[in-house]
C-alpha positions in Angstrom: -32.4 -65.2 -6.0 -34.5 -63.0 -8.1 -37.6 -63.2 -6.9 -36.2 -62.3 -2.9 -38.2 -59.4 -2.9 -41.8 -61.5 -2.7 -40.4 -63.3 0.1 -39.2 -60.3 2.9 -40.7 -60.8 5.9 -44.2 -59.4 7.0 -44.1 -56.7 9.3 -47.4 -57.6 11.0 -45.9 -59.1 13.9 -43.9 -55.9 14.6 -47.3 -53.8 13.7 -49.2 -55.7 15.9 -46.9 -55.3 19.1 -46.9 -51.2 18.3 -50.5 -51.4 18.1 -50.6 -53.3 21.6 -48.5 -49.9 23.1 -50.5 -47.5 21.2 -54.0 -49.3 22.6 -52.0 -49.1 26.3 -51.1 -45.7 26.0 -54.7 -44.5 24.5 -55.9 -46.3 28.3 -53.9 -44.1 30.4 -56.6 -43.3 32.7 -55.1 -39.6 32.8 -55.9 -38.8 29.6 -59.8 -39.4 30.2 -60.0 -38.3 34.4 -57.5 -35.1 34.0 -57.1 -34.1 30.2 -60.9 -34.2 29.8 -61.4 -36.6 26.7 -64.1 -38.1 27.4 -64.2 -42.1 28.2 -66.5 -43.0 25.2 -66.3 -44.8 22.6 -65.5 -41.9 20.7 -63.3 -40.6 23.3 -61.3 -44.1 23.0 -61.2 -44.1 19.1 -59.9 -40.3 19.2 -57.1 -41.5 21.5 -55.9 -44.5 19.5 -56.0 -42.8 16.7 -54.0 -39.9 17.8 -51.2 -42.4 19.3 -51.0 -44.0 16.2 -50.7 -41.3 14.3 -47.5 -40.0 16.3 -46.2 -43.4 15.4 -47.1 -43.4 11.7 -45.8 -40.1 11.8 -42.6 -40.3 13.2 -41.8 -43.4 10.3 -43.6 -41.9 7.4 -40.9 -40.9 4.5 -38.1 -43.3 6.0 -38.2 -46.0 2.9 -40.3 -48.8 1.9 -40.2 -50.6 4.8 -41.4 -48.2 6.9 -44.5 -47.4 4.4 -45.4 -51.7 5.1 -44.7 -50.7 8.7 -47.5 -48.4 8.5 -49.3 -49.9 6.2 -49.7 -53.3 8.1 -50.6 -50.9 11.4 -53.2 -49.0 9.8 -54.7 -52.8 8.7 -54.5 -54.3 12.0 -55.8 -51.2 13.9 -58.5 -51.4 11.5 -59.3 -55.0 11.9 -59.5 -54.2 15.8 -62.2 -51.4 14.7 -63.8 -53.7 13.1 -63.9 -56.8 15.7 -65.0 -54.0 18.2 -68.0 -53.1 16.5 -69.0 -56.6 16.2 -68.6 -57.4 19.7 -70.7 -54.1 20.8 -73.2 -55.8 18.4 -73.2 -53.4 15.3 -74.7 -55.4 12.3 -72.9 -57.4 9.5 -75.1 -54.9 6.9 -73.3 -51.7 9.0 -69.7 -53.1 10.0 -68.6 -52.5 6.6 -69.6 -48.9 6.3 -68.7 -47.5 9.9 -65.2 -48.7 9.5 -65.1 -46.9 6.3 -66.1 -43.6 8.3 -63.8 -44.7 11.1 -61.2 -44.7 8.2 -61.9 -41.4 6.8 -61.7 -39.6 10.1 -58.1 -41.7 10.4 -56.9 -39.6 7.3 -59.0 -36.5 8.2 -57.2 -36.2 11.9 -53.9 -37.4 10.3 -54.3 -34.4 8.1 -55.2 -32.1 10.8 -52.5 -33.1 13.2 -49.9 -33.1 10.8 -50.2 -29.5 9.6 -51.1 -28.0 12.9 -47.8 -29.5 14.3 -46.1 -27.5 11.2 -47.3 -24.6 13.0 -45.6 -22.2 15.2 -47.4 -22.0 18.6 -50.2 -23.8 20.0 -53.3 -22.3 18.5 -53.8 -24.6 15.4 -52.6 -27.6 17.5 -55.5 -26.6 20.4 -58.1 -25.8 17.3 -57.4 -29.4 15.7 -57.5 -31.2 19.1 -61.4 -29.3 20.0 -62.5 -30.2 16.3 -61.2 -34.1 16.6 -60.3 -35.1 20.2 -62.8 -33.3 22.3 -65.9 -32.9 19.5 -68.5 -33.9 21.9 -67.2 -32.6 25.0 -66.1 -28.6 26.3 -62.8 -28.9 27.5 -61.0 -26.2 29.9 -58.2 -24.3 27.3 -55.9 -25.8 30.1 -57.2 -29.1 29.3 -56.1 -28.7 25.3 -53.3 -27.0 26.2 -51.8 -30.1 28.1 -52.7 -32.4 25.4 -51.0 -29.9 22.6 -47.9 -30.2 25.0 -48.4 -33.5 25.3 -49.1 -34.4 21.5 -45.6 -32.1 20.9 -43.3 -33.9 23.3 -44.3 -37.0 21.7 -42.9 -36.0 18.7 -39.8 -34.6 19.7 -40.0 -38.5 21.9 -40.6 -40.4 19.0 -38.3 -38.4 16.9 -35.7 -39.2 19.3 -36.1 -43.1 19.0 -34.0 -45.0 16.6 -36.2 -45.8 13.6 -35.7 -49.6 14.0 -37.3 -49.9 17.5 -40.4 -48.1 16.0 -40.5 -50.1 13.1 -39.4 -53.3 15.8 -42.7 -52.7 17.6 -40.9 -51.0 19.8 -42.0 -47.4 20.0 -42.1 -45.7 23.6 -44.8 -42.7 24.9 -43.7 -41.2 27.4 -46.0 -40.2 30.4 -49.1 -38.5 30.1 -49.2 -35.4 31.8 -45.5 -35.3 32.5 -45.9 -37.8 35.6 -43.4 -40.3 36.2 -44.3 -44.1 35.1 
């Protein structure tokens, strides 16, 4: 048939339950009582969007489908950002524009994390985490440097997971702080 390619299936289902593990693992209550983020609103969004990042990171470059993979994540993470915001009562006239600026700090973090982890040692990894992570909080340097440890075993984690249970809905974090689950 031709026209097959218009009919592949969507991979929102798949999106939506790696979403559901990203949002569980961004709730870990030791990332907010031990590693310091702080258990804001902010604090939250920094989190999610740091776990999805791994996840569009480890995928990114891996073909087509695993561009709609993080394509249909990015959407439905965004459409939670922007049911959120209702729900906490911002206004129809502002919805639009904070999930625009909630989008641009996506990319801006994404570009931050992403060339710090091209780095040798911790230091630009740390730097990036302060500027994104922990902007409106002081964090001990122990603090960062469990969260750069953590943010690089998740990596190596991901990288570790056959592509198809990522792009299944199936990727796995391991624990934060290097407890047992």
């Amino acid at each position: 048939m031709p026209f097959s390619v218009f009919k592949r299936k969507p991979l929102s289902a798949e999106a939506a339950r790696a979403y559901d593990v990203i949002v569980a693992q961004a709730r870990q209550p030791y990332f907010y009582l031990e590693a310091g983020v702080p258990d804001t609103l902010d604090g939250r969004f920094d989190l999610i969007v740091l776990h999805a990042f791994l996840v569009m990171h480890r995928s990114a470059g891996n073909g087509a489908e695993a561009e709609r993979f993080n394509q249909a994540l990015f959407d439905i993470m965004f459409k939670d950002m922007e049911a959120n915001l209702r729900t906490i009562g911002v206004s129809d006239l502002r919805v639009g524009k904070k999930v625009k600026q909630m989008a641009q700090a996506f990319y801006g973090r994404s570009v931050a994390y992403r060339e710090a982890l091209k780095t040798d040692g911790d230091d630009a990894l740390a730097e990036a985490l302060r500027r994104n992570l922990y902007r409106q909080s002081d964090p001990s340097t122990d603090q960062v440097g469990v969260l750069a440890d953590y943010l690089r075993a998740e990596v190596a984690n991901l990288a570790e997971q056959p592509l198809a249970a990522i792009l299944g809905g199936h990727p796995s974090f391991g624990p934060p702080g290097g407890t047992s689950r």
